[in-house]
C-alpha atoms as an extended CHARMM CRD file, in Angstrom:
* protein
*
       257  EXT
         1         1  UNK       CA             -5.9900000000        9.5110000000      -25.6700000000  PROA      1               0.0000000000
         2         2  UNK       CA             -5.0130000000        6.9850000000      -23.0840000000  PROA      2               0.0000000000
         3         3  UNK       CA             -1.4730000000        7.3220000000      -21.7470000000  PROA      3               0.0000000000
         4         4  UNK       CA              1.2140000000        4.3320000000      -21.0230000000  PROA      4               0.0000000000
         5         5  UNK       CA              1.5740000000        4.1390000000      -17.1330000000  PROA      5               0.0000000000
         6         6  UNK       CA              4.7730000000        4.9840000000      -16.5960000000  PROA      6               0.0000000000
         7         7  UNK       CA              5.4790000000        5.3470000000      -12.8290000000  PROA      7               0.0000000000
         8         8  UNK       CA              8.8220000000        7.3530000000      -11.6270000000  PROA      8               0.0000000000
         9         9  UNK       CA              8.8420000000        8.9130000000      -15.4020000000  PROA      9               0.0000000000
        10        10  UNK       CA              9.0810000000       12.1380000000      -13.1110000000  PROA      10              0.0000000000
        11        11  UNK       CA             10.5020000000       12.0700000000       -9.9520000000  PROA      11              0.0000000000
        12        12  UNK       CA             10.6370000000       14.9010000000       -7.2940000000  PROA      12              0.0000000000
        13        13  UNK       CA             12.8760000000       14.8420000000       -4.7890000000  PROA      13              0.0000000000
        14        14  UNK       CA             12.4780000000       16.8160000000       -1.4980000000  PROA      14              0.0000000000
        15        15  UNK       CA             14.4650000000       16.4110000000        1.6520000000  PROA      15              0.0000000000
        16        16  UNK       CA             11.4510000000       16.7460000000        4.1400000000  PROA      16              0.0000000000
        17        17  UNK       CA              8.2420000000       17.6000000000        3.6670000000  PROA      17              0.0000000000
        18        18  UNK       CA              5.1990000000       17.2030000000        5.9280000000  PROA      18              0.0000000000
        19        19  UNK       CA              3.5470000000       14.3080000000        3.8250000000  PROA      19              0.0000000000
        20        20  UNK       CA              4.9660000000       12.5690000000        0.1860000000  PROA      20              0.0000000000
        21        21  UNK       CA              0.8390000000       12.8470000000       -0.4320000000  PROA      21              0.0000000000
        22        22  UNK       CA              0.2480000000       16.1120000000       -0.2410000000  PROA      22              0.0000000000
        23        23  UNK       CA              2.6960000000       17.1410000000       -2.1960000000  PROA      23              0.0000000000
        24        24  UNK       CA              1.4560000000       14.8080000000       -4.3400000000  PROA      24              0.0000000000
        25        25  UNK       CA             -2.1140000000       15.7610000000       -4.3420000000  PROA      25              0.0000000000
        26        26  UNK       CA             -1.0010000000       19.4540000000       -5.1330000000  PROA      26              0.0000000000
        27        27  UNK       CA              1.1480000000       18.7560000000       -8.1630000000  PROA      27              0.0000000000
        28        28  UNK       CA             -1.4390000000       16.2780000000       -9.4120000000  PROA      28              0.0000000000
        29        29  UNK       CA             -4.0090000000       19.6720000000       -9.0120000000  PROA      29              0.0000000000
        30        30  UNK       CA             -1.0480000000       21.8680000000      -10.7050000000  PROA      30              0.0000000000
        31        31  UNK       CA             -1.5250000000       19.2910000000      -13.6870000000  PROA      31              0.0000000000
        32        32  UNK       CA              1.6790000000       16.9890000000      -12.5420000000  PROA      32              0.0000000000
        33        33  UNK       CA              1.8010000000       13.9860000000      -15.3810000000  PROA      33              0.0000000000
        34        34  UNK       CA              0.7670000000       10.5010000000      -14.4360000000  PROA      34              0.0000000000
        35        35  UNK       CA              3.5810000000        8.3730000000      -12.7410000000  PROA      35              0.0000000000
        36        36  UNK       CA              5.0260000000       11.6370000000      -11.0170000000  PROA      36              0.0000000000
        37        37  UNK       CA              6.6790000000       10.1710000000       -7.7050000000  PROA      37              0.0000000000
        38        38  UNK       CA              7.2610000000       12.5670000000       -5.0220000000  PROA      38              0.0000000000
        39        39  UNK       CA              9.9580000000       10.8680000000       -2.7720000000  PROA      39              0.0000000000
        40        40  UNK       CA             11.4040000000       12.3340000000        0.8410000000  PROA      40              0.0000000000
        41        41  UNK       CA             13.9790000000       11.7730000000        2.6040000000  PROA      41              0.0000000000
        42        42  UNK       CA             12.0150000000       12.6260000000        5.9950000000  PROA      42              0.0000000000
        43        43  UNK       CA              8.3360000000       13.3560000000        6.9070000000  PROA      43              0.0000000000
        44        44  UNK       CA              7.0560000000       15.6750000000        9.3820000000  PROA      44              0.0000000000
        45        45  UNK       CA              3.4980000000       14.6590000000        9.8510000000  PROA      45              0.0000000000
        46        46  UNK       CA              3.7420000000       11.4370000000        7.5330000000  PROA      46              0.0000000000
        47        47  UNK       CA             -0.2700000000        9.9610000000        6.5110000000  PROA      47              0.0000000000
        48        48  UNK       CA             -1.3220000000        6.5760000000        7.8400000000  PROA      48              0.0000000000
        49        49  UNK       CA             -4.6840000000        5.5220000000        7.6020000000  PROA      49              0.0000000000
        50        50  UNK       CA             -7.7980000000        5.9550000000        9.0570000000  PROA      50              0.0000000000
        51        51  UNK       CA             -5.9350000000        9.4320000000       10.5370000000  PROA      51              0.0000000000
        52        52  UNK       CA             -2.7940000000        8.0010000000       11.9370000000  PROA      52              0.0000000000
        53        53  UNK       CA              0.4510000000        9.1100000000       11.4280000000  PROA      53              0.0000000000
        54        54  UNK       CA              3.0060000000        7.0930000000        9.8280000000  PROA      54              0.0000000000
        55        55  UNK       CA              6.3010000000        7.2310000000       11.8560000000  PROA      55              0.0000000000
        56        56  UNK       CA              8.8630000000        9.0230000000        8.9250000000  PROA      56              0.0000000000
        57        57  UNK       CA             12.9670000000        9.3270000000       10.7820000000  PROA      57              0.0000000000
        58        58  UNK       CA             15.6090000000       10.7260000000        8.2760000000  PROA      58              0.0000000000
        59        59  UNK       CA             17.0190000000        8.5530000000        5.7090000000  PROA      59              0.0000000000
        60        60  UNK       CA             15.3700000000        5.6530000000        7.2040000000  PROA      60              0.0000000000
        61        61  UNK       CA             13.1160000000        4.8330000000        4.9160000000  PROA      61              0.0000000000
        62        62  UNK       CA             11.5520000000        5.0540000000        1.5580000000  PROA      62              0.0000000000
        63        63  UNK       CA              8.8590000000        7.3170000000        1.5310000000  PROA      63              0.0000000000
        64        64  UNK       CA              6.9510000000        8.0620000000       -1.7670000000  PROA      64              0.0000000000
        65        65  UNK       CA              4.0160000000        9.1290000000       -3.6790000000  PROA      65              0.0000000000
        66        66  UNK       CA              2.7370000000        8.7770000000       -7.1000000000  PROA      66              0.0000000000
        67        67  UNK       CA              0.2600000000       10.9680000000       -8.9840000000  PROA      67              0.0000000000
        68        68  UNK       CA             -2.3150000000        8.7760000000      -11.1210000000  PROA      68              0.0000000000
        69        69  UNK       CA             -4.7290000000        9.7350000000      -13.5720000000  PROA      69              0.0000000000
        70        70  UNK       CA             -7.4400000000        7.0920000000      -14.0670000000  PROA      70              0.0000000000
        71        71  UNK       CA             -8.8430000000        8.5370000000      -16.5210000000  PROA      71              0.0000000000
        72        72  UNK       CA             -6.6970000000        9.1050000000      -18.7520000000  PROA      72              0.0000000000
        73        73  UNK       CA             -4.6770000000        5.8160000000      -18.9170000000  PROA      73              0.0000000000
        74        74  UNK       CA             -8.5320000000        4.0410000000      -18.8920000000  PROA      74              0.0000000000
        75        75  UNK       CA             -8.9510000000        2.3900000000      -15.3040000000  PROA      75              0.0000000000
        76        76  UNK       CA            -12.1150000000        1.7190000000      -14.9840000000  PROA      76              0.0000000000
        77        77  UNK       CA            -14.3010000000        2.3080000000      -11.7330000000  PROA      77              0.0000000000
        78        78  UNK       CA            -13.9800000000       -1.1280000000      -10.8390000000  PROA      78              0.0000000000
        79        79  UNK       CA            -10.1410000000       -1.3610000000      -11.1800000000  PROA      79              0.0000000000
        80        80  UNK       CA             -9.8160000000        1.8930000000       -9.4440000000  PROA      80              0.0000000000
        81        81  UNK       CA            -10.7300000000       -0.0100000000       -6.0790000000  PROA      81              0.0000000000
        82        82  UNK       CA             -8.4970000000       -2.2670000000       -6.1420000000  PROA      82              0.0000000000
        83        83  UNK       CA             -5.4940000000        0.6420000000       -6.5920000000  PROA      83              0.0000000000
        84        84  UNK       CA             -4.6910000000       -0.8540000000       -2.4540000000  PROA      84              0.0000000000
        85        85  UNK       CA             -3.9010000000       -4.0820000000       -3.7280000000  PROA      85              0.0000000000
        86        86  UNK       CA             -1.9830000000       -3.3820000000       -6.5350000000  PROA      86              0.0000000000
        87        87  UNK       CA              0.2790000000       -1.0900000000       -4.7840000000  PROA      87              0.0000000000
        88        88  UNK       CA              0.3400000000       -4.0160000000       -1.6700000000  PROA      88              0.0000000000
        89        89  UNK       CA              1.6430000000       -6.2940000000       -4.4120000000  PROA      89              0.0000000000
        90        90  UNK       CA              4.2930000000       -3.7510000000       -5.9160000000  PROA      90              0.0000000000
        91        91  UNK       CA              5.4290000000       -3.0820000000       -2.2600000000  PROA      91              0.0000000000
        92        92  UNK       CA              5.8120000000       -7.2000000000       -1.2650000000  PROA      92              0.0000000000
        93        93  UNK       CA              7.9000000000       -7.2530000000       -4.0500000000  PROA      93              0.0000000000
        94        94  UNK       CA             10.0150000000       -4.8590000000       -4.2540000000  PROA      94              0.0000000000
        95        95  UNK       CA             11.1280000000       -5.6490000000       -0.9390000000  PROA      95              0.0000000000
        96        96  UNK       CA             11.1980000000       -9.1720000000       -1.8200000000  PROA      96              0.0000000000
        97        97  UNK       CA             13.0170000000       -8.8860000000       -4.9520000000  PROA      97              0.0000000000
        98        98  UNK       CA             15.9210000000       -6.5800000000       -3.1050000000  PROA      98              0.0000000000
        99        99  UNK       CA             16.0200000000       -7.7770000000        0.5570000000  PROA      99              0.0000000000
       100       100  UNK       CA             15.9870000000      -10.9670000000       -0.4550000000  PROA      100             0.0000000000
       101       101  UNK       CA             13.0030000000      -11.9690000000        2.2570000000  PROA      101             0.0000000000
       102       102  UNK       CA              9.7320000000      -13.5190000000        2.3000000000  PROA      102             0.0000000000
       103       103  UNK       CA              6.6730000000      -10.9610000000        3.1880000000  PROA      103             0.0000000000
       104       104  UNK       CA              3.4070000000      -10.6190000000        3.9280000000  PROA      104             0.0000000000
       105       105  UNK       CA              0.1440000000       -8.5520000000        3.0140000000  PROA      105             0.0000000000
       106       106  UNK       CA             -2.0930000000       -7.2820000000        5.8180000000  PROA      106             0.0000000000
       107       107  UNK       CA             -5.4220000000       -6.7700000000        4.3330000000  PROA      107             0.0000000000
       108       108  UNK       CA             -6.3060000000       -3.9180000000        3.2730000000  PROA      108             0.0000000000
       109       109  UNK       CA             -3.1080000000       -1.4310000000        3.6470000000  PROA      109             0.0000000000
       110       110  UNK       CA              0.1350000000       -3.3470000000        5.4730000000  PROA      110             0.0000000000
       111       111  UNK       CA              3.1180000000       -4.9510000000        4.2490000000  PROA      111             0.0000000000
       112       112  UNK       CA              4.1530000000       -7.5150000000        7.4450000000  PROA      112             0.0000000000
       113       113  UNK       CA              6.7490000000      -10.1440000000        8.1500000000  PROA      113             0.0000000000
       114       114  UNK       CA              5.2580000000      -12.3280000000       10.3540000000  PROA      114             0.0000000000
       115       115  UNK       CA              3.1130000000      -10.3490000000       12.1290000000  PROA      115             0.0000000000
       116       116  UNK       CA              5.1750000000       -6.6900000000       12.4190000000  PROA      116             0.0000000000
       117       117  UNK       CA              4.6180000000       -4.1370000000       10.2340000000  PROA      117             0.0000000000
       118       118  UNK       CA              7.1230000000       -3.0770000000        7.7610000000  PROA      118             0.0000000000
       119       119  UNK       CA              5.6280000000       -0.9280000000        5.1550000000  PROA      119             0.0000000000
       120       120  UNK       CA              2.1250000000        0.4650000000        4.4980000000  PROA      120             0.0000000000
       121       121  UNK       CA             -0.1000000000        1.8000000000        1.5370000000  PROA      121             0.0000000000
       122       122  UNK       CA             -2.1650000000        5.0190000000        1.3600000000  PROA      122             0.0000000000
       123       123  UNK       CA             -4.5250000000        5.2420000000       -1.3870000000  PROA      123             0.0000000000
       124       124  UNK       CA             -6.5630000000        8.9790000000       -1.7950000000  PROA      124             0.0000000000
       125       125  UNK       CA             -8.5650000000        9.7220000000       -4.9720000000  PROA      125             0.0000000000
       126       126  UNK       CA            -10.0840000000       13.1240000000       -5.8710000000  PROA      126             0.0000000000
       127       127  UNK       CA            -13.6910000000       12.9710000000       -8.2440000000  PROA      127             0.0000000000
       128       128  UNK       CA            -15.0410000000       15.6260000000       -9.7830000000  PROA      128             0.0000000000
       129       129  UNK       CA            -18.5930000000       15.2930000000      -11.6830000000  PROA      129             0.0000000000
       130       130  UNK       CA            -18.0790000000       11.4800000000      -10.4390000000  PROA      130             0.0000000000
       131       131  UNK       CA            -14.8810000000       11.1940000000      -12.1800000000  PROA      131             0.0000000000
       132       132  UNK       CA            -11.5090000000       10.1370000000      -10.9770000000  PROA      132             0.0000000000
       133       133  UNK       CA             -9.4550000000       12.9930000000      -11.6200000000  PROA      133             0.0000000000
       134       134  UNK       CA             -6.1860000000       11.9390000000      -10.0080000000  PROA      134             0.0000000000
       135       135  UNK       CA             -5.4650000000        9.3330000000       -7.3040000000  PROA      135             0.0000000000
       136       136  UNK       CA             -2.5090000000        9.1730000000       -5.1050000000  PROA      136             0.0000000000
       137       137  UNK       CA             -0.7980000000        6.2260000000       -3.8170000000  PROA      137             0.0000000000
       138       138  UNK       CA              1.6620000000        6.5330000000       -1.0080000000  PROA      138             0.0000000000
       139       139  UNK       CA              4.0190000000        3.9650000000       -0.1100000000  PROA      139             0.0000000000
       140       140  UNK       CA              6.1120000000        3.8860000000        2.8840000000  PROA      140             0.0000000000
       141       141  UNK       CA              8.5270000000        1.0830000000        4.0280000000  PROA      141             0.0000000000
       142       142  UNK       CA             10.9840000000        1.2150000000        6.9270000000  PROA      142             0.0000000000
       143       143  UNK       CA             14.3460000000       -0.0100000000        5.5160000000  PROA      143             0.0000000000
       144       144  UNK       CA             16.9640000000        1.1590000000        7.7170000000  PROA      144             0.0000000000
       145       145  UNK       CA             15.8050000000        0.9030000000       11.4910000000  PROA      145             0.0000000000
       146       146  UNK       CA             17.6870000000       -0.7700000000       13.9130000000  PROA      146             0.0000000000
       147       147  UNK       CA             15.1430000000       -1.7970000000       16.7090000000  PROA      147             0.0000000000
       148       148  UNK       CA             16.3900000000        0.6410000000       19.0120000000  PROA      148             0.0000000000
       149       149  UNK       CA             14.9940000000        3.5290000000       16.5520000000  PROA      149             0.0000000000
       150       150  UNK       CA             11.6030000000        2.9750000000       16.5690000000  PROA      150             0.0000000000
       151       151  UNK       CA              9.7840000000        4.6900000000       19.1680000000  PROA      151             0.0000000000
       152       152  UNK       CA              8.3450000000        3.0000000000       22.6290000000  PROA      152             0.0000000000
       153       153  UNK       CA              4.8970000000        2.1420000000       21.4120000000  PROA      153             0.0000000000
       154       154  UNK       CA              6.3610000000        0.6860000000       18.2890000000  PROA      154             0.0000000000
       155       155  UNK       CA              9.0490000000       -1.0400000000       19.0150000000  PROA      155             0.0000000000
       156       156  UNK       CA              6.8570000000       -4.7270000000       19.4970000000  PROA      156             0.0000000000
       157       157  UNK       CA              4.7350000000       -4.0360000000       16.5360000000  PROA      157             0.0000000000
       158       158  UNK       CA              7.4010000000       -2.9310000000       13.9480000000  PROA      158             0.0000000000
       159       159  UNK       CA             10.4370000000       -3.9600000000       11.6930000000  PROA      159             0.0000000000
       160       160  UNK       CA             12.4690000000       -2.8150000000        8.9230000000  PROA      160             0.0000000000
       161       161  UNK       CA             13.9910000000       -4.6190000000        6.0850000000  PROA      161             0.0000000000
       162       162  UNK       CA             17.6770000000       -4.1350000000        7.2240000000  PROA      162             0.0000000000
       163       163  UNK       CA             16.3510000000       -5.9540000000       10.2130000000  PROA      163             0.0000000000
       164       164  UNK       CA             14.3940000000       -8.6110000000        8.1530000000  PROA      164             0.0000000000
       165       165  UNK       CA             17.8350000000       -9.3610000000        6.0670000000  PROA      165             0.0000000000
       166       166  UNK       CA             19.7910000000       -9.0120000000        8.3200000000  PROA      166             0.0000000000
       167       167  UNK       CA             22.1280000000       -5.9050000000        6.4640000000  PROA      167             0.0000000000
       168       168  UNK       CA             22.0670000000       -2.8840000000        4.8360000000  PROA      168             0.0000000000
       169       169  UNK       CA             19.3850000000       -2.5940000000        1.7590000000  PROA      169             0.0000000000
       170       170  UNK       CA             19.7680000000        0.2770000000       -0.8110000000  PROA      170             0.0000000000
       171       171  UNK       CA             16.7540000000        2.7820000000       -0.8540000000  PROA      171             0.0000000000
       172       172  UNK       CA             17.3430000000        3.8780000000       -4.6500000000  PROA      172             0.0000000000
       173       173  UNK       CA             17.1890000000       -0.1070000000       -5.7670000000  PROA      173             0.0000000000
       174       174  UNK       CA             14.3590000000       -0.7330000000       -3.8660000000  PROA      174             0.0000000000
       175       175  UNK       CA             12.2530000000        2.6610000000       -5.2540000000  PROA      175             0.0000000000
       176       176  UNK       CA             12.8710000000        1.6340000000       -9.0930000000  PROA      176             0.0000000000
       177       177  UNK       CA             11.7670000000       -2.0140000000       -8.5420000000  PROA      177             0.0000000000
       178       178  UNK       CA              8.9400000000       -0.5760000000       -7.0120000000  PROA      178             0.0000000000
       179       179  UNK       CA              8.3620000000        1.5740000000       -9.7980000000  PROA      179             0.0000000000
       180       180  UNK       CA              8.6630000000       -1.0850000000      -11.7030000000  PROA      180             0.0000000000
       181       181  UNK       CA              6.1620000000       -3.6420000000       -9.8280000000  PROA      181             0.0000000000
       182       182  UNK       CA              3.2180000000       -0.8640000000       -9.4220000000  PROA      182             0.0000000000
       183       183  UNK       CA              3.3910000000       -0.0070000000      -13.2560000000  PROA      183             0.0000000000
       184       184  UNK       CA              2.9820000000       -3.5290000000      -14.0680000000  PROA      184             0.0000000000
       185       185  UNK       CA              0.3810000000       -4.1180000000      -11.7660000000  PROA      185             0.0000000000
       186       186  UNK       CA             -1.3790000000       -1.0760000000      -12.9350000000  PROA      186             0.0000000000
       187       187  UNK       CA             -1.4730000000       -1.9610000000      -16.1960000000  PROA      187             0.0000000000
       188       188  UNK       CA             -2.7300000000       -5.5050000000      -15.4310000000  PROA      188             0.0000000000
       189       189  UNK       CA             -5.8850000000       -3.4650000000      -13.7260000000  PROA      189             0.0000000000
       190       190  UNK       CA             -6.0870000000       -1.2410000000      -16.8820000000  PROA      190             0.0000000000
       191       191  UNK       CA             -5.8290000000       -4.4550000000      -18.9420000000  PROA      191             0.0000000000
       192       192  UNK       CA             -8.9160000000       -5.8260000000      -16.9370000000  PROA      192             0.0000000000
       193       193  UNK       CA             -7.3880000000       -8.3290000000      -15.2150000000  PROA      193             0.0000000000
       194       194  UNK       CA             -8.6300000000       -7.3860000000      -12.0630000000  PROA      194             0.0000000000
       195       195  UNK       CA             -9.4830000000      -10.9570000000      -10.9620000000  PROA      195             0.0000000000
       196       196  UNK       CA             -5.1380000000      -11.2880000000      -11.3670000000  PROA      196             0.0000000000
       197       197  UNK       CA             -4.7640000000       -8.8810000000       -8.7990000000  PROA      197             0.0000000000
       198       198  UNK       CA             -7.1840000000      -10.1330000000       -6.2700000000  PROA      198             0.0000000000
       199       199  UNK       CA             -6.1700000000      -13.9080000000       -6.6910000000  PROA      199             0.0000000000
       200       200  UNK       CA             -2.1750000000      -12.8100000000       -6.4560000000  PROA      200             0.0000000000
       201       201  UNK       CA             -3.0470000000      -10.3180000000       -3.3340000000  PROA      201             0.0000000000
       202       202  UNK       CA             -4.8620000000      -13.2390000000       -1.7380000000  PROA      202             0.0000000000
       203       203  UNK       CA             -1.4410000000      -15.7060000000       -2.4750000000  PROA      203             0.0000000000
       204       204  UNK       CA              0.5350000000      -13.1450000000       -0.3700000000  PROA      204             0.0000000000
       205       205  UNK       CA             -1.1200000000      -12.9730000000        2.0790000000  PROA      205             0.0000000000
       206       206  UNK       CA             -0.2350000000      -13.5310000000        5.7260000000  PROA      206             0.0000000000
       207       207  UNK       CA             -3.0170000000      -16.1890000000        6.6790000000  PROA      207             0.0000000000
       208       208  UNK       CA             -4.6560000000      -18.0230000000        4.6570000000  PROA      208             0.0000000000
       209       209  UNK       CA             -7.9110000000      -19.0280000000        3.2320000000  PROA      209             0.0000000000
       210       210  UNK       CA             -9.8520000000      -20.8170000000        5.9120000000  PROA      210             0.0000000000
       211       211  UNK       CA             -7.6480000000      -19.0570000000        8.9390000000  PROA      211             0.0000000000
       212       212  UNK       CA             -9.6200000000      -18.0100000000       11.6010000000  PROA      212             0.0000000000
       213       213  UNK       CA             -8.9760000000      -14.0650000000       11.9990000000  PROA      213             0.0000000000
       214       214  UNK       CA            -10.6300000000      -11.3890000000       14.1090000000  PROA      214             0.0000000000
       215       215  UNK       CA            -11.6510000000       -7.7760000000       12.4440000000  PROA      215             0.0000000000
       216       216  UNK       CA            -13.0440000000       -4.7990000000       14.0780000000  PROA      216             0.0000000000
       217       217  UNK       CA            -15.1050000000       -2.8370000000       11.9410000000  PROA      217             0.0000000000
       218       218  UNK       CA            -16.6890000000        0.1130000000       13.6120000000  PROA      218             0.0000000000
       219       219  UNK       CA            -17.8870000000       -0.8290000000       17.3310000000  PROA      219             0.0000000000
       220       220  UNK       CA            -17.8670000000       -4.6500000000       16.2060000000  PROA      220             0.0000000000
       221       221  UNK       CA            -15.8670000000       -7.3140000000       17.0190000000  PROA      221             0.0000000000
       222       222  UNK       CA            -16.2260000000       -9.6300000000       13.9990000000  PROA      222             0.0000000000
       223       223  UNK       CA            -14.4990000000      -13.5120000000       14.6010000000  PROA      223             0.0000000000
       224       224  UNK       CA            -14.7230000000      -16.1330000000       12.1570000000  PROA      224             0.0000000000
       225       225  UNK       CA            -12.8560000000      -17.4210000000        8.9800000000  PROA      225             0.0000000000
       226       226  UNK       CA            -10.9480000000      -15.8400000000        6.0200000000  PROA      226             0.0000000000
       227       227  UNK       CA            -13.1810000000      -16.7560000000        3.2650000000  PROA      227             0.0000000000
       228       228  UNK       CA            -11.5590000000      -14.6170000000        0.2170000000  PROA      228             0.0000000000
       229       229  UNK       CA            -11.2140000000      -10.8920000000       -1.6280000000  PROA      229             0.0000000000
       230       230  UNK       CA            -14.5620000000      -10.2770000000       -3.2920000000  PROA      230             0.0000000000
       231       231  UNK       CA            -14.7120000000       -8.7760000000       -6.8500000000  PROA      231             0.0000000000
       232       232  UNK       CA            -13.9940000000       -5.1580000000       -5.4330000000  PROA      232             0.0000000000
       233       233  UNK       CA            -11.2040000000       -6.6670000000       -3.3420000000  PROA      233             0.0000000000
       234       234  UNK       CA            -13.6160000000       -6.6800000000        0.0110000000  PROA      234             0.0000000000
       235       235  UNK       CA            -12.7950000000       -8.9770000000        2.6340000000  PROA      235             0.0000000000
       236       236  UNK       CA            -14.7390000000      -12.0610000000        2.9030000000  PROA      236             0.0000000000
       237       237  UNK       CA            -15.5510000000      -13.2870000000        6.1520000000  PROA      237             0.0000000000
       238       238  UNK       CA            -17.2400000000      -16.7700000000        7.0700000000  PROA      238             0.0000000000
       239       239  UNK       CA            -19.0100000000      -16.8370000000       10.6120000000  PROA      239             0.0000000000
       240       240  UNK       CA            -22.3230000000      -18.6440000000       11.7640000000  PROA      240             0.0000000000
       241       241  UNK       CA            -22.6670000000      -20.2020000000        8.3560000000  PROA      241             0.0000000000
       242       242  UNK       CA            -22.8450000000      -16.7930000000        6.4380000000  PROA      242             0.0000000000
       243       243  UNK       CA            -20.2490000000      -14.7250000000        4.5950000000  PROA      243             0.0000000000
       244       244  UNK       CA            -20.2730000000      -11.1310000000        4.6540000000  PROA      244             0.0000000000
       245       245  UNK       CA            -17.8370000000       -8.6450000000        2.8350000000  PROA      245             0.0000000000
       246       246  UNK       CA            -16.0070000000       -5.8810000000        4.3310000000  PROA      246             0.0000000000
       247       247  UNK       CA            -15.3740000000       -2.8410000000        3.0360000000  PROA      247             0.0000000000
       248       248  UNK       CA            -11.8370000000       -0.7600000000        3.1130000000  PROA      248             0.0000000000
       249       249  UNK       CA            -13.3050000000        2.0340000000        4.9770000000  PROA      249             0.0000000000
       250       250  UNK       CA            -14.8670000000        0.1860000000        7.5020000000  PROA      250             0.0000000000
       251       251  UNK       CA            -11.9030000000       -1.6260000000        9.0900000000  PROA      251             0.0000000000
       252       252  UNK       CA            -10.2170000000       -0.6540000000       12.3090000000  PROA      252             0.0000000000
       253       253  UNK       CA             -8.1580000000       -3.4680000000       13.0030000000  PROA      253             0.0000000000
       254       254  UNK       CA             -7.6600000000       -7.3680000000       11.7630000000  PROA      254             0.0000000000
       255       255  UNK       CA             -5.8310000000       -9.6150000000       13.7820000000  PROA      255             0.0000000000
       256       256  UNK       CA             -5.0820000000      -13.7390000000       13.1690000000  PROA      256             0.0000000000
       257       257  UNK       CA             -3.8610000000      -16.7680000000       15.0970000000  PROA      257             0.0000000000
């Protein structure tokens, strides 16, 4: 039977933990219900991507995880790639909605004003018999820096919403809108209105179709022109008259004028 997505119907709360995701990933093994949110107030070895560590100070930040069971709420394969995006859009706006600022998406995993980083998106997805057993999305958003908190080799690259708005932003506001953005954009993928998601990931974000942008993928440096998501929410990119698509997994680093 297919389950209403209901994310934050359980919420556990730790005070610090090494990662929101692993905690996640073990309840979701111990049978934890979809929505489950595991939320921190610090993280010891907090997950970026490709390996990286995502920089986690006390009470400076929101820093979740939900458990979600494809399966059993019926998101299909192709929906379940797009799980990045969908989060991306429930993080824009939540912090839109209660910091009261405009904000960007970084292809595939960043939530930017301007160009500094504010918040990023970890998707992870255990299969069994080439089924999605569980997935787990972890979102973390600096809300509370000042500029002189973030550490050396951050400092130029980063920002926090108190710093965006320019005062103090409630953490417990800003988790139930974002509860409340990544159920409904969950349901619009279980719905099947995946080409939604891409089109309203693609409106927010921070350059624009036909901007030239620069990704490394691998050992390549690839220049040319935003062309678009494809249908699996791969980046499209236009150079020497052809358009190839690149893949979430591939991607090192994407920069823009």
């Amino acid at each position: 039977m297919r389950q209403k997505a209901m994310m934050g119907s359980v919420v556990r709360r730790l005070d610090v933990c090494p990662s929101t995701n692993d905690v996640a990933r073990d309840l979701a093994e111990a049978g934890a219900a979809h929505g489950t949110a595991v939320v921190a107030e610090e993280q010891t070895a907090g997950k970026g991507t490709k390996g990286r560590r995502w920089y986690s100070p006390r009470s400076q930040g929101l820093y979740v995880s939900f458990v979600l069971r494809p399966s059993e709420t019926g998101l299909g394969p192709r929906a379940l790639s797009l799980l990045p995006l969908a989060a991306g859009l429930a993080g824009a706006d939540a912090a839109r909605d209660i910091a009261g600022v405009a904000v960007g998406l970084k292809w595939p995993n960043d939530l930017v004003w301007g160009k500094l980083k504010f918040g990023g998106i970890l998707s992870e997805s255990v299969f069994r018999a080439g089924t999605a057993v569980f997935s787990i999305i972890g979102v973390g958003i600096n809300v509370a820096q000042e500029e002189r908190d973030f550490p050396d080799d951050l400092r130029s690259l980063a920002t926090s919403l108190k710093l965006m708005a320019g005062k103090a932003i409630g953490k417990e506001a800003l988790f139930v809108r974002l509860c409340r953005s990544l159920e409904s954009w969950y349901n619009a993928l279980r719905g099947g209105r995946t080409e939604d998601v891409i089109r309203a990931y693609e409106n927010h974000m921070a350059f624009s179709l036909g901007d030239r942008i620069v990704v490394t993928a691998g050992k390549n440096r690839l220049p040319g022109r935003f062309a678009g998501l494809g249908p699996e929410g791969r980046l499209r990119l236009e150079s020497a008259e052809r358009i190839r698509e690149i893949a979430f997994d591939t991607i090192q680093a994407l920069d823009w004028d």
